[in-house]
Every structure is written in C-alpha cells, then in structure tokens.
RODO-2510 file (C-alpha; in nm, 4 decimals, decimal comma):
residues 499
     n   res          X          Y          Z
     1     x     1,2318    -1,7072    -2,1005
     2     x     0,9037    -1,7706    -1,9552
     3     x     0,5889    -1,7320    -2,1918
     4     x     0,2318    -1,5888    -2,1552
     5     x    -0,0229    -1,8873    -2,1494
     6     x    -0,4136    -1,9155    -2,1319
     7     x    -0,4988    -2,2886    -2,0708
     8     x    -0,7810    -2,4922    -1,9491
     9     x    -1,1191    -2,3540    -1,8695
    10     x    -1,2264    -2,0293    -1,8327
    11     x    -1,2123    -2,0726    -1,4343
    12     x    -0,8529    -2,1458    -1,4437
    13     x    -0,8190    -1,8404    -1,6527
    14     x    -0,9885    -1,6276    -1,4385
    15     x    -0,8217    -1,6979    -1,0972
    16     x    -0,4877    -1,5977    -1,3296
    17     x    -0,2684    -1,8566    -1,2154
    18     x    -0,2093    -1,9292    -1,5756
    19     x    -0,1699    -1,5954    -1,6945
    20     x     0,1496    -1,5405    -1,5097
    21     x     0,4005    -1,3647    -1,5930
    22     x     0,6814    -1,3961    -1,8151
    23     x     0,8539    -1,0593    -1,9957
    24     x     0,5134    -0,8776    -1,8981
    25     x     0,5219    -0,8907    -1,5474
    26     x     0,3169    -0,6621    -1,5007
    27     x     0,5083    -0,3996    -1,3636
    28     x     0,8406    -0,6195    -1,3119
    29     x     1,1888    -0,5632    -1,3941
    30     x     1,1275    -0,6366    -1,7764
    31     x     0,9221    -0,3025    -1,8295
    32     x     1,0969    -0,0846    -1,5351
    33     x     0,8226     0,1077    -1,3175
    34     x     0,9033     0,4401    -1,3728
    35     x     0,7682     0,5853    -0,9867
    36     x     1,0648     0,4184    -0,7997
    37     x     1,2314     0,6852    -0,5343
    38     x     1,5363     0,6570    -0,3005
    39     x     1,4349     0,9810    -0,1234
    40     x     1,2635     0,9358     0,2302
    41     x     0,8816     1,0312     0,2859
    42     x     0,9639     1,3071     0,4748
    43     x     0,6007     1,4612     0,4378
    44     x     0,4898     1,1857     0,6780
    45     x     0,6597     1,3235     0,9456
    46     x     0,4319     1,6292     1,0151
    47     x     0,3665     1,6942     1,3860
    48     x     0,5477     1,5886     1,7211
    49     x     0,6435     1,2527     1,7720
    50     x     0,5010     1,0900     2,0918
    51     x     0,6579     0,8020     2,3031
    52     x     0,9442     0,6853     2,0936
    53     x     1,2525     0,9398     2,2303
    54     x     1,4353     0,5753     2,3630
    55     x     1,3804     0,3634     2,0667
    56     x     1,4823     0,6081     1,8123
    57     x     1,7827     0,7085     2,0307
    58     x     1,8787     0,3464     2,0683
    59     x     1,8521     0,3181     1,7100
    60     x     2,0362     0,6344     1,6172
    61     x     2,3018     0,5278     1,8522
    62     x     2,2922     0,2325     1,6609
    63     x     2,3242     0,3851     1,3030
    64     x     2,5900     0,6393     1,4125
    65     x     2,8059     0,3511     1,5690
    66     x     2,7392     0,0653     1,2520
    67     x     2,7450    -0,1765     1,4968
    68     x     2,5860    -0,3861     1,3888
    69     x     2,5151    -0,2742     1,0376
    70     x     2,1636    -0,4448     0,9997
    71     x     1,8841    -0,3544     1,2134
    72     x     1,5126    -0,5277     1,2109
    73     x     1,2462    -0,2912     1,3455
    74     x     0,9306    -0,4967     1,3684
    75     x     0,5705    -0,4728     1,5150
    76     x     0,2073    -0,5043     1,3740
    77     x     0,0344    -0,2658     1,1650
    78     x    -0,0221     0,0703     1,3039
    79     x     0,2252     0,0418     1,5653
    80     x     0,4211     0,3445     1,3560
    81     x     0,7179     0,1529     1,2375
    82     x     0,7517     0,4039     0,9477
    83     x     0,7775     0,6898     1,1746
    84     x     1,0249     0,5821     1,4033
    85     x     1,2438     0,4679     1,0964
    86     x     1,1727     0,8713     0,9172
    87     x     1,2536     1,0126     1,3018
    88     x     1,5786     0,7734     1,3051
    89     x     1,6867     0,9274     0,9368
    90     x     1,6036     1,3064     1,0427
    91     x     1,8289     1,2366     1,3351
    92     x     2,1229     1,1322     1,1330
    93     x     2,1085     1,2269     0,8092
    94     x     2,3881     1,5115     0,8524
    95     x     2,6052     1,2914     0,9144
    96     x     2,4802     0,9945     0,6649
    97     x     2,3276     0,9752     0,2886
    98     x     1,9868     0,8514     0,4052
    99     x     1,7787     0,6119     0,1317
   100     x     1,4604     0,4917     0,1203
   101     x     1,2447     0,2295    -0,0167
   102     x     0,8852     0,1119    -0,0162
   103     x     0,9455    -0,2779     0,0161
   104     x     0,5820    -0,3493     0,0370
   105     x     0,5933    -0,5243    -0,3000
   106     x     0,8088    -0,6756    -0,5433
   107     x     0,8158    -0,3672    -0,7857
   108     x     0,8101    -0,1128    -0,5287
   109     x     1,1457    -0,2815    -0,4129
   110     x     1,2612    -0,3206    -0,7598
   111     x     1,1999    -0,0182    -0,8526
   112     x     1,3210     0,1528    -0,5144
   113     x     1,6711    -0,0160    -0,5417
   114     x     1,7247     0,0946    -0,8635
   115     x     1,6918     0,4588    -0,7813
   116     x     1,9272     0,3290    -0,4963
   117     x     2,1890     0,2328    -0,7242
   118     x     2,2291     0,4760    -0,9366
   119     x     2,2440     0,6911    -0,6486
   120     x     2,5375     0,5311    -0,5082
   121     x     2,6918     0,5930    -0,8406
   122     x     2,6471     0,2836    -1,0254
   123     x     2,6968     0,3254    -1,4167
   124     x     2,3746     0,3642    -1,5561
   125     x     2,4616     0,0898    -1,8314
   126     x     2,4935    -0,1229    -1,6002
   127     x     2,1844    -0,0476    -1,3921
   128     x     1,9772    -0,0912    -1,6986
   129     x     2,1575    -0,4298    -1,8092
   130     x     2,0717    -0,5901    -1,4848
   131     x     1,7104    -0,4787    -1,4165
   132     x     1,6806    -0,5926    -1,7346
   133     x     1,7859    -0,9167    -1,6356
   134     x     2,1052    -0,9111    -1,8128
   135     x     2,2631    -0,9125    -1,5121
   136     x     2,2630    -0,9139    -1,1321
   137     x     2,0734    -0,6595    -0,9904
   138     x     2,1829    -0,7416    -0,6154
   139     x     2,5829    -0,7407    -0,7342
   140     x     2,5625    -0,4259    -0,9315
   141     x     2,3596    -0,2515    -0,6864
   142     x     2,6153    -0,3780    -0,4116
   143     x     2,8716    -0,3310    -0,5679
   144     x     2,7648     0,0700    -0,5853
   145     x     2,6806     0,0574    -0,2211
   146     x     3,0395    -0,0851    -0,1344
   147     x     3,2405     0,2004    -0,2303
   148     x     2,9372     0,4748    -0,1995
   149     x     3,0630     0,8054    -0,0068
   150     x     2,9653     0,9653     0,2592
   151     x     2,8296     0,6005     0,5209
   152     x     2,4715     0,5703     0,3946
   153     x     2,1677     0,4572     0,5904
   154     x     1,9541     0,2368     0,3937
   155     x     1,6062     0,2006     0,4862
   156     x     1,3797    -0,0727     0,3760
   157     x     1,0442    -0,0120     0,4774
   158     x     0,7162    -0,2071     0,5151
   159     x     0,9233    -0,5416     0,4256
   160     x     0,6165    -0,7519     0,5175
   161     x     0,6715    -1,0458     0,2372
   162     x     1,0252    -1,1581     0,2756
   163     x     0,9983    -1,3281    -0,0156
   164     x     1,0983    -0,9692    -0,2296
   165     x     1,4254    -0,9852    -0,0557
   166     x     1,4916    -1,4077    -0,0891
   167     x     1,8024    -1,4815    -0,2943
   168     x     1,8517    -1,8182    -0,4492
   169     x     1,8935    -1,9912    -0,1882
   170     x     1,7215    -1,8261     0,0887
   171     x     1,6757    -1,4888     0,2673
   172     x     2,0651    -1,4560     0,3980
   173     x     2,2699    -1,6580     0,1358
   174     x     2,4424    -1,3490     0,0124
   175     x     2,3370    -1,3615    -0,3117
   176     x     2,0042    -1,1633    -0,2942
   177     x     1,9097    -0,7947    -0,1725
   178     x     1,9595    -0,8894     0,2151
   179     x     2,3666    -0,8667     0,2355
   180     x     2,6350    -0,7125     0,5237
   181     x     2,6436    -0,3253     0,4458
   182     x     3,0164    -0,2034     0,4733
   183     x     3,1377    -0,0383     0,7427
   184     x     2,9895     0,2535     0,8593
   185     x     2,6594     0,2136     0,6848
   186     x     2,3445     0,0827     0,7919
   187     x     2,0431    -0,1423     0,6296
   188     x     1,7308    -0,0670     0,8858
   189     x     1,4260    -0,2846     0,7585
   190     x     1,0701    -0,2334     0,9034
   191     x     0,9180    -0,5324     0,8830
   192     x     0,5595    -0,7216     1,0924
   193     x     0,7801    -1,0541     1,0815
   194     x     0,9880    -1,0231     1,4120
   195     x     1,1027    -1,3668     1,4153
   196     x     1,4637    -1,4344     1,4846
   197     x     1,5240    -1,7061     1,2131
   198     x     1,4838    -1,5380     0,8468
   199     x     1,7522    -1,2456     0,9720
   200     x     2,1346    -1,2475     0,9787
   201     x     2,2536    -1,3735     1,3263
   202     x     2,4477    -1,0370     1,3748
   203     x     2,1173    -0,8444     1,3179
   204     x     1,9867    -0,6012     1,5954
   205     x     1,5732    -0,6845     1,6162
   206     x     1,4095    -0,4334     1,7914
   207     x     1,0622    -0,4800     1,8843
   208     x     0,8591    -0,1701     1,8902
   209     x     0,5653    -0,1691     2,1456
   210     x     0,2172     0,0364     2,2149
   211     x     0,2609     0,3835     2,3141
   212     x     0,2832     0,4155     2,7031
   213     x    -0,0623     0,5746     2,8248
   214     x    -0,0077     0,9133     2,9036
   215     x     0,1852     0,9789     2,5295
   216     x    -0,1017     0,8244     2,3599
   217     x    -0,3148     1,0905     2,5686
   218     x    -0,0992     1,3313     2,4737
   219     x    -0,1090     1,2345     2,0563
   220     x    -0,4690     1,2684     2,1268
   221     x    -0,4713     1,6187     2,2971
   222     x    -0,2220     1,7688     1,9615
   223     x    -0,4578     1,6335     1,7491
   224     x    -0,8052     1,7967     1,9106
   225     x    -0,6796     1,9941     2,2521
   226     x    -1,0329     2,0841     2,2890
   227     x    -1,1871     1,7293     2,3248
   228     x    -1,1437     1,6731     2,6554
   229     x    -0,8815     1,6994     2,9497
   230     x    -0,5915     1,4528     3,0086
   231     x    -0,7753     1,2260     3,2271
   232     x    -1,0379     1,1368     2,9485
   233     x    -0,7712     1,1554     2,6928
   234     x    -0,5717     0,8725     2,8927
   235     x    -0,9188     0,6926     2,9208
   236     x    -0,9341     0,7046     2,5456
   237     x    -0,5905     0,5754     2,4554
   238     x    -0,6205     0,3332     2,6691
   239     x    -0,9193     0,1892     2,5063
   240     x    -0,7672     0,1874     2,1797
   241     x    -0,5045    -0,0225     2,2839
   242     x    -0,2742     0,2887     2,2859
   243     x    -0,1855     0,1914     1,9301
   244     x    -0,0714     0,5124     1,7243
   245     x    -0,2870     0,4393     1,4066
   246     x    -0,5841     0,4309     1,5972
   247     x    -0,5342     0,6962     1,8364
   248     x    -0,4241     0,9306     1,4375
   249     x    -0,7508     0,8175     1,3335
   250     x    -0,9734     0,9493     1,6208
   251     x    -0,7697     1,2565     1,6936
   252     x    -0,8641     1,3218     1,3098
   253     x    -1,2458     1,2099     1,3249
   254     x    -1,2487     1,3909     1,6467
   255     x    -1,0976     1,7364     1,5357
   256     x    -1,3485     1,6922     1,1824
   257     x    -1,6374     1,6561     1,4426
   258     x    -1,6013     1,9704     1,6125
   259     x    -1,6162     2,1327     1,2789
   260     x    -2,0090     2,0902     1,2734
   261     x    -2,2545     2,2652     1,3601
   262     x    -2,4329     2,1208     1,7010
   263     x    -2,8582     2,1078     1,5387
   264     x    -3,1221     1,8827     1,7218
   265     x    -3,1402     1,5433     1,6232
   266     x    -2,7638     1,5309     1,5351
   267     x    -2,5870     1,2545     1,7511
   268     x    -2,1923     1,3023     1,6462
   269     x    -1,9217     1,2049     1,9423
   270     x    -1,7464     1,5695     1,9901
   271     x    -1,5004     1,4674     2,2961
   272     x    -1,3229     1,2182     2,4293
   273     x    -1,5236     1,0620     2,6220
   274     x    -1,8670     1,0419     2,3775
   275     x    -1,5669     0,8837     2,1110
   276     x    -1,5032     0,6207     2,3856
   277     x    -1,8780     0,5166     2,4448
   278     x    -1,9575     0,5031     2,0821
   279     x    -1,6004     0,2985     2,0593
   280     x    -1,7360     0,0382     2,2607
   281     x    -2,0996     0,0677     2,1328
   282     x    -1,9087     0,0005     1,7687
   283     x    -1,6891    -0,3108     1,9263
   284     x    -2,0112    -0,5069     2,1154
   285     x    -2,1856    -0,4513     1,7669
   286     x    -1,8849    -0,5989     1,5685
   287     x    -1,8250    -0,9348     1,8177
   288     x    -2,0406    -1,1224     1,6257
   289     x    -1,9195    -1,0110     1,2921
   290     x    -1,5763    -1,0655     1,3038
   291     x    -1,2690    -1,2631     1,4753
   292     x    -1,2098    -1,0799     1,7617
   293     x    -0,9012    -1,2502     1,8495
   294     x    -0,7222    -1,0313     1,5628
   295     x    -0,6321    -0,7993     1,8637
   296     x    -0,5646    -0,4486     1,7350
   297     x    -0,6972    -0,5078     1,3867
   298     x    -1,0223    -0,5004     1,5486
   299     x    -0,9508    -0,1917     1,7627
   300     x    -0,7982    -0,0480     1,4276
   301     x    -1,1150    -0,1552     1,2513
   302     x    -1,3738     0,0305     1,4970
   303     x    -1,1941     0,2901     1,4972
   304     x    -1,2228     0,4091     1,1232
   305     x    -1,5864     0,2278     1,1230
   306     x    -1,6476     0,5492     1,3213
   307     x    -1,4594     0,8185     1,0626
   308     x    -1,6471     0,6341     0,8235
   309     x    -2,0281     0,6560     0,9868
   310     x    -1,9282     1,0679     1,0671
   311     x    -1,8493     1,0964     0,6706
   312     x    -2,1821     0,9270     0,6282
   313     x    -2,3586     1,1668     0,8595
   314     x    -2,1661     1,4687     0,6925
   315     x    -2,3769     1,3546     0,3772
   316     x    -2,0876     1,1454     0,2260
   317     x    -2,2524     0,8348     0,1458
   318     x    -2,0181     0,6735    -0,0889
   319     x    -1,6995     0,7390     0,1580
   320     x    -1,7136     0,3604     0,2681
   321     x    -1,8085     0,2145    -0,0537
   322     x    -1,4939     0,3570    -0,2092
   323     x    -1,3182     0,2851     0,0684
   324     x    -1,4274    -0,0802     0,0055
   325     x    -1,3309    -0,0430    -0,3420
   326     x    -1,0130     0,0931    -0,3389
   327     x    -0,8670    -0,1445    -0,1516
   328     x    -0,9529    -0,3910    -0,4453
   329     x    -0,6803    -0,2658    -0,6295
   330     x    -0,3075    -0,3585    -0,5566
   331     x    -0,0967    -0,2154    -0,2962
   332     x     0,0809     0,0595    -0,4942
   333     x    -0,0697     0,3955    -0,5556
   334     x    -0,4047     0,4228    -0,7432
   335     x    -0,4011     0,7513    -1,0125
   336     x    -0,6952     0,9446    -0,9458
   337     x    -0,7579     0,9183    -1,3590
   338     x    -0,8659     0,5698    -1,2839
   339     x    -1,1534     0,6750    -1,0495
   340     x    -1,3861     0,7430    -1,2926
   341     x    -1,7446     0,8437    -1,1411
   342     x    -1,9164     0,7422    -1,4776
   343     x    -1,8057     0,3987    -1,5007
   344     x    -1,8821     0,3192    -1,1240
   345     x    -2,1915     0,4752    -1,1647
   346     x    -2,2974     0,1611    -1,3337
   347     x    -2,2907    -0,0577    -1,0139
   348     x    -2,6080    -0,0427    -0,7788
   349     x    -2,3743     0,0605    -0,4909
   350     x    -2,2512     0,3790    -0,6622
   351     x    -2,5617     0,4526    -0,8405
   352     x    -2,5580     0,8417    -0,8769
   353     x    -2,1737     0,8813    -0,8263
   354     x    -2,0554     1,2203    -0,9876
   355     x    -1,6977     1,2886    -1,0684
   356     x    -1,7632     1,5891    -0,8158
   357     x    -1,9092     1,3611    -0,5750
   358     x    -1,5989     1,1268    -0,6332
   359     x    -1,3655     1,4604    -0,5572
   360     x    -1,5077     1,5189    -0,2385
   361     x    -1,5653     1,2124    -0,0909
   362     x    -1,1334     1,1516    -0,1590
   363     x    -1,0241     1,4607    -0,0284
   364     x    -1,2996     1,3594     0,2651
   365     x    -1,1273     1,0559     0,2913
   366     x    -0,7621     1,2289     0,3227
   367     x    -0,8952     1,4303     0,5662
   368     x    -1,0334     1,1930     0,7724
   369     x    -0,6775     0,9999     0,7739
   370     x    -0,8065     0,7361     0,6281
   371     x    -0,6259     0,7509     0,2425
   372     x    -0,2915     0,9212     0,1680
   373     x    -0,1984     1,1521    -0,1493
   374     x     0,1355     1,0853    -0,3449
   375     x     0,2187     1,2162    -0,6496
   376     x     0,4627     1,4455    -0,8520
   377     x     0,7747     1,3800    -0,9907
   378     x     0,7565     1,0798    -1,2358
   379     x     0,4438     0,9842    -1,0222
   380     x     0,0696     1,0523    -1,1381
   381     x    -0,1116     1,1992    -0,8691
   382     x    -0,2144     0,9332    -0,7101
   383     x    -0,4160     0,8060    -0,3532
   384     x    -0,2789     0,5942    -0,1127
   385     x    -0,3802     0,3096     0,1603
   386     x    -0,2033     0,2082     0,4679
   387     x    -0,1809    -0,1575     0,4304
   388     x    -0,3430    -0,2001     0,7530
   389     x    -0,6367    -0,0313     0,6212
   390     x    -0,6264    -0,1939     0,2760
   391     x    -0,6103    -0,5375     0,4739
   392     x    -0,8578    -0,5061     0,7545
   393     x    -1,1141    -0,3533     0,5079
   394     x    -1,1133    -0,6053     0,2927
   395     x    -1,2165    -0,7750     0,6025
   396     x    -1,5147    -0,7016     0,6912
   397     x    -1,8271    -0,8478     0,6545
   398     x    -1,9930    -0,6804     0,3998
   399     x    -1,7204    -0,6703     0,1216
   400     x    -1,6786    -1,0508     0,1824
   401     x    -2,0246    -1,0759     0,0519
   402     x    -1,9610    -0,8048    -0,2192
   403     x    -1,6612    -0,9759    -0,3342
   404     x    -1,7554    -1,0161    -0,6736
   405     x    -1,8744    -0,6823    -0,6873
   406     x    -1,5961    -0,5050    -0,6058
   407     x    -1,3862    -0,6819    -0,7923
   408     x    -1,5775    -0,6253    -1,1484
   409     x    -1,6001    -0,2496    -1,0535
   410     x    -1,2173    -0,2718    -1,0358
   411     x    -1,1855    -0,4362    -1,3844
   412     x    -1,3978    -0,1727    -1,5391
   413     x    -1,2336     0,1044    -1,4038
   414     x    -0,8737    -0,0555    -1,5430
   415     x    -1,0473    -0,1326    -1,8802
   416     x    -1,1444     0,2200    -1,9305
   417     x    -0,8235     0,3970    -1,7997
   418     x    -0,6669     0,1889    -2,0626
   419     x    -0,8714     0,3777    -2,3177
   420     x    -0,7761     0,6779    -2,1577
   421     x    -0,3815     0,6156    -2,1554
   422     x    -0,3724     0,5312    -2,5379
   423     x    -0,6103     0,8148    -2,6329
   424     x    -0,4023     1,0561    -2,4344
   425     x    -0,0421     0,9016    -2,5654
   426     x     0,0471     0,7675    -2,2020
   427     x     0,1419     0,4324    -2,2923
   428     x     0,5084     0,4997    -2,3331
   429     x     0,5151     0,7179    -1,9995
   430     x     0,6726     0,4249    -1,7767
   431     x     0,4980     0,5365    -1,4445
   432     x     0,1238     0,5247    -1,5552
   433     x     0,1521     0,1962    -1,7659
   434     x     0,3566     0,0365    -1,5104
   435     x     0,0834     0,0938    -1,2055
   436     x    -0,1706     0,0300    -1,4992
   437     x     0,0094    -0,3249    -1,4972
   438     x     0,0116    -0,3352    -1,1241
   439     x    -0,3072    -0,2892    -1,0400
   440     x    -0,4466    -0,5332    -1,3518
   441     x    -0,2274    -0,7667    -1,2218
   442     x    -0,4397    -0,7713    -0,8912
   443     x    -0,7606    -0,7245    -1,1268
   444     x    -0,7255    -1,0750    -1,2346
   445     x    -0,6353    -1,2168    -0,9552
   446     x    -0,9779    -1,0807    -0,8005
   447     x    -1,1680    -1,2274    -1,0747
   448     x    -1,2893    -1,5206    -0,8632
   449     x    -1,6458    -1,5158    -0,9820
   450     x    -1,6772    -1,7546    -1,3090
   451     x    -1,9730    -1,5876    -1,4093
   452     x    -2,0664    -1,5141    -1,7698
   453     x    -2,0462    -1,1224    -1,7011
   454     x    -1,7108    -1,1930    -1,4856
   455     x    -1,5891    -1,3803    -1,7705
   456     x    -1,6489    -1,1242    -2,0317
   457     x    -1,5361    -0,7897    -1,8186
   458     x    -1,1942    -1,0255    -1,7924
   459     x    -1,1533    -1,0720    -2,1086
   460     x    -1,2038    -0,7020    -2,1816
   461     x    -0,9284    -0,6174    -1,9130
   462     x    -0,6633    -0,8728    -2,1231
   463     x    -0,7270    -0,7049    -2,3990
   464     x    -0,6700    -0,3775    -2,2459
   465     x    -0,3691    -0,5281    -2,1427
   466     x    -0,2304    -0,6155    -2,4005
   467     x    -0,3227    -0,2382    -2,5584
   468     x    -0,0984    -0,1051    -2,3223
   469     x     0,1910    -0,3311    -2,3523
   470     x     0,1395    -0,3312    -2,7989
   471     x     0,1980     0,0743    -2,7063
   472     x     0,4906     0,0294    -2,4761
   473     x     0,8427    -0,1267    -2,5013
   474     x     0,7621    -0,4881    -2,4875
   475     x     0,5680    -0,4776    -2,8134
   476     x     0,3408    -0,7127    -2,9946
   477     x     0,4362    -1,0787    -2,8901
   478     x     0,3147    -1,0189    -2,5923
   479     x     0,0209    -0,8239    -2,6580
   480     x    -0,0833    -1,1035    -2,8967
   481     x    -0,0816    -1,3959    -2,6054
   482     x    -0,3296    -1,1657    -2,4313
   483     x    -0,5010    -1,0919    -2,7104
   484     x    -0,5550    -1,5070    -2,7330
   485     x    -0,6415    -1,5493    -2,4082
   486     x    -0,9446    -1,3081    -2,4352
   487     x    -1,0423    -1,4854    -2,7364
   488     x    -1,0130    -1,8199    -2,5795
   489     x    -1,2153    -1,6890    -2,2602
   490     x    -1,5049    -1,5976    -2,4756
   491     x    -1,4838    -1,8745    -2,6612
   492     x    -1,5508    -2,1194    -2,3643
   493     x    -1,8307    -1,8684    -2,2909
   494     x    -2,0254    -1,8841    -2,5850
   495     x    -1,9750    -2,2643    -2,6101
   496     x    -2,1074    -2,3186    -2,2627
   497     x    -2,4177    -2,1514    -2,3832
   498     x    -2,3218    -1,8348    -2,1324
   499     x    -2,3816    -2,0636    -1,8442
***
C-alpha cells in the first residue's frame, strides 16, 4: 500500500507531486465517489438534431446488428460527439439496456462502472470488494456484463485520456476496462483520439465531421428564427467553421440579445449578420494573442468571448472572471456551496461580489450556454463545464497571467467549504466529500506559485483535507500525514524568513 508523503522543499510540496496518492486518492476507488450514474444524460438532448441523420443511422445499424461490438466515435471538441452517441441510444434503447458513463476522468469512470455493474446484476459484495481493491474491478464488472439480459449498449463518453481505460499491459490486453462485449451488445466510446493504433483491430472508428452548411444554418435559425434569413444564417455557420458548439453558443447569445431593449449608445449584435462582423472584429483582435493554428478552438474561443462581452454589457461584470475561475477547479461538477461570494470577495478581481451577484451571474452563465447544471439524486447541485470550454479558457491570455490568482481563489474557496461540510455533518455523505477530494486534488496541483501567501493558503487546504478524510471512512492515519505536511510547509516558511 502506497503512503502519503511530504518531502523536500516547500516547492516540491506545492506542485503536489509528492503528495500523491495512496488510500486517499482523492476521490479514487479507496473512498468510492458517491455521484457515479449508469443512466444516460438524456436532458442534453433538448431540441432537433441537425446534420447527423447518416451517422447515427450508420451507427444504430451498427448497434442493432453487434457487428462489430466496439465502436470509436471520435472528433475534436464541440464537434457534438455526445449528442450523436444520446441520439444513437434514443434510437435503440427499446430494443437494448442503454448505459452510460462520463469517462472524462479516472473517478468519473470508476465511479460510472460501478453503477454499471451492479446494474448488470453483479453481487453487491462483490462490487464493493473490488472497488475496494480487493479484487478486480474489470473481471467482476465483466463478468456481470457477460451474462447481463436484455443486449446492452454501453456508452463510454468523453474518453479523452486513454490512460483511465489502460490495463496492465496496455489499452487492449484484456485485462483492463477496454474488452470484446458479448454478442449482441455494444461498447460505443466517444473519444478526441481517432487514431487507429490504441483500439481493438475489429473496432468500427467513425470520424464525425463539421455540420454541412445549410444544417448549421438551420441550428442557427431554431435557436433565434428572427435573426436573420437563411442566406445570412448560412453566412454565419460558415464562419464558425460550421462546428455545433459554436454555432449553440451564438444561437444562445443571439436569442439573449434580442431580449434587450434597443436605447442610443447601445452597440449589441441582434442578427446574423452584425454577430458575423463583430465575429471577425473579435478574431483580427485575438491573432496576436493567441495560436491561431488551434483551428476551431479559436473559432470556439471568439465565439463565447462574445456571450461573455454581451453579459458584460447586460451589467454582469464578474461573468468572465468566474468563468476564468471555475475552470480552475477539476473537471467534475463544482457544488454551488463552494462558490462562496464572501470569500472571493477578498481578491481584487471580485471585489464587491455578493452571493446574489454570484446567483445571477451562474444562472447568466447557464443561460448563455456557456456552464451546465447537474444535480439531484446522490449529486449536490452542482455547475458544469464543457471541457472544451474549461480547456480553451484556461487559455487565454489573461488567466495565463492571473495564474496564481486564480488558483489561490480556488484554494480558499475549498478551505472554507471544508468548514462548511464538517459544520453541517457532510463529511460522511460520499458525494460531497468525494468532489471535495476532486477538486483539492486539482487545488494543489495549481499551486505553482511558491510564494509565502501560496505556501500558507496550501497548507490550510491539507489541513482541510485531512478534516474531511479524519470525518469520513478512511480515518485518522491519513488525516495525520496531511496534517504533517502542513506543518512541514510552514515550517520551511518560517525558516526561510517568509521569503
């Protein structure tokens, strides 16, 4: 069993490279996140579908024939991989047991799987012996699948780091989560990697493109069918690379728009054609600012750096620094109980942040298209980023230079929702501690910045660590090797004179 360290200075602590792991995990297998779900996101599916009748009937066809039994979906971000799979599973799942699970990070998967499992009528001994680690969790969770009744379609979705599905010996060695579903059943992973080499030989990879022109126009015209005819609607689409994130986010900035009132003085684009002009206004200003060989991230990138200036004109001011900030924290959901107003309110970039303010600028946010909302369930109620937008926000220009910033904000916020889960008896309710444990994870990881104040809001969040997990199931051990390495952090502090 692996232990907790804290060695060398306090710069090797704080880039957390030698606070790894071991029972903690920080939302691993040990503790068992308690938000895993086999059920599909059907909620995403809202609206008509443009532009993918072929693929998703070649992939139904697919499914409802098992041959062959895996299937690789792949394309960049915000090509709409995730809807295509969801329209795939609505077409079949009559006829099939559909499952589904987020496999844009270790736990998600984890946690995902197991829900899997016991689904496909695994004994829940069993289940809890090997997630444990006192077994197998690929056998026993195959093992289930193997004999599960009625043919199941398995989706894997957003399986960007192939390392969460890597066996011992590789990706395809039969010994890890990638294996040969039984007849009749199909595995169907989403994935950006679209390389032929990682996957089985017998796997289907499908590539999914850009939306042909005129269904991009026509996402546009559902979304705002009063912004302009089909001609500047095509023109539109077009410029945004017909890519189906993009073209979401402008239908939604453009359909917000038209909710305000026209007053002198007020230059907002209201149609498709002003969006266009102030599209390419936004791209000759960002040329010099970032790579502009990243393709669609950049078309991806003006786009919401448009939402974002019309929240600013609406009199939402801190819409992009939150933005900014909330993609500091991990990948997995963020509980709106660890957005507190009053702690950010601290930082020079938030000063005057209310928790009302806070409110409105997320549900601005959601309606812009820019966040999600999960919750319910065994889940907190929680906000959600695309990964595309977590990853081409953190990005830009101006957080690079607010790094350290961000990143300290981050660490208070997790410090103080600590508080919060042990005052409020939470620490034994698996889903908040375990995205507490996600998202410190990340915290520390951030903490590049060797700073004296870096250094002591660091040691603050391993002690709050180590609060949570004294309160939880993988008691005081643990919480103890934390507990040193805050001590040893401030100790190198104070004995560098704070310098």
């Amino acid at each position: 069993m692996d232990s907790n360290n804290v060695t060398g200075d306090s710069g090797g602590v704080l880039q957390a490279h030698s606070v790894h792991a071991g029972t903690i995990s920080f939302g691993g297998a040990a503790r068992g996140p308690g938000f895993g779900s086999a059920e599909a996101p059907w909620a995403r599916l809202a609206g008509q579908v443009h532009g993918r009748d072929g693929i998703v009937a070649d992939l139904v066809a697919e499914v409802r024939s098992a041959q062959p039994s895996v299937i690789v979906l792949h394309a960049g971000g915000g090509y709409g991989k995730t809807t295509v799979a969801l329209s795939v599973c609505r077409a079949v799942r009559d006829a099939f047991s559909v499952r589904w699970v987020d496999a844009s990070t270790s736990s998600s998967l984890l946690e995902g799987l197991r829900e899997v499992a016991l689904a496909a009528g695994a004994e829940p001994r069993r289940v809890r012996e090997a997630w444990d680690g006192r077994a197998s969790a690929p056998a026993v969770l195959w093992a289930a699948l193997s004999t599960a009744s009625p043919s199941w379609l398995l989706v894997l979705d957003n399986t960007d780091d192939l390392s969460v599905l890597t066996g011992p010996d590789g990706l395809i060695d039969g010994r890890g989560w990638l294996r040969t579903p039984p007849p009749g059943c199909t595995l169907l992973i989403t994935t950006r990697d679209g390389r032929p080499e990682p996957w089985p030989e017998s796997a289907a990879r499908h590539r999914l493109h850009q939306l042909p022109e005129p269904d991009g126009a026509a996402m546009l015209k559902g979304l705002c069918p009063t912004a302009g005819d089909d001609l500047a609607a095509g023109s539109l689409s077009r410029c945004l690379g017909n890519l189906p994130l993009a073209l979401w986010l402008a239908g939604r900035y453009l359909r917000n728009a038209r909710t305000i009132p026209l007053v002198p003085g007020l230059d907002v684009p209201r149609t498709f054609g002003e969006y266009e002009a102030a599209w390419r206004d936004r791209s000759v200003e960002l040329t010099d600012q970032v790579d502009r060989s990243a393709g669609p991230r950049a078309q991806l990138s003006s786009a919401w750096e448009i939402s974002l200036e019309l929240l600013a004109d609406q009199g939402h001011e801190y819409a992009r620094p939150i933005l900014r900030l909330l993609s500091f924290f991990s990948p997995a959901p963020i509980p709106h109980d660890v957005l507190d107003a009053q702690v950010l309110a601290a930082e020079p970039v938030f000063h005057g942040l209310t928790a009302r303010t806070m409110a409105t600028t997320l549900a601005r946010l959601r309606g812009a298209g820019l966040l999600g909302s999960v919750g319910g369930g065994k889940l907190p109620t929680c906000v959600a980023l695309h990964p595309v937008i977590r990853d081409v926000t953190r990005a830009q220009p101006d957080v690079a230079s607010h790094h350290s910033g961000y990143g300290l904000s981050v660490a208070r916020l997790l410090t103080r929702h600590a508080e919060h889960l042990v005052h409020a008896e939470l620490t034994d309710n698996e889903a908040y501690a375990s995205l507490f444990l996600l998202h410190a994870r990340q915290s520390l990881l951030e903490q590049v910045d060797h700073s004296p104040a870096s250094c002591a809001v660091t040691a603050a969040l391993l002690d709050a660590i180590a609060c949570i997990v004294e309160n939880g199931e993988q008691g005081s051990g643990n919480a103890e090797v934390l507990r040193k390495g805050a001590r040893r952090i401030r100790t190198l502090v104070a004995g560098s004179g704070g310098k």
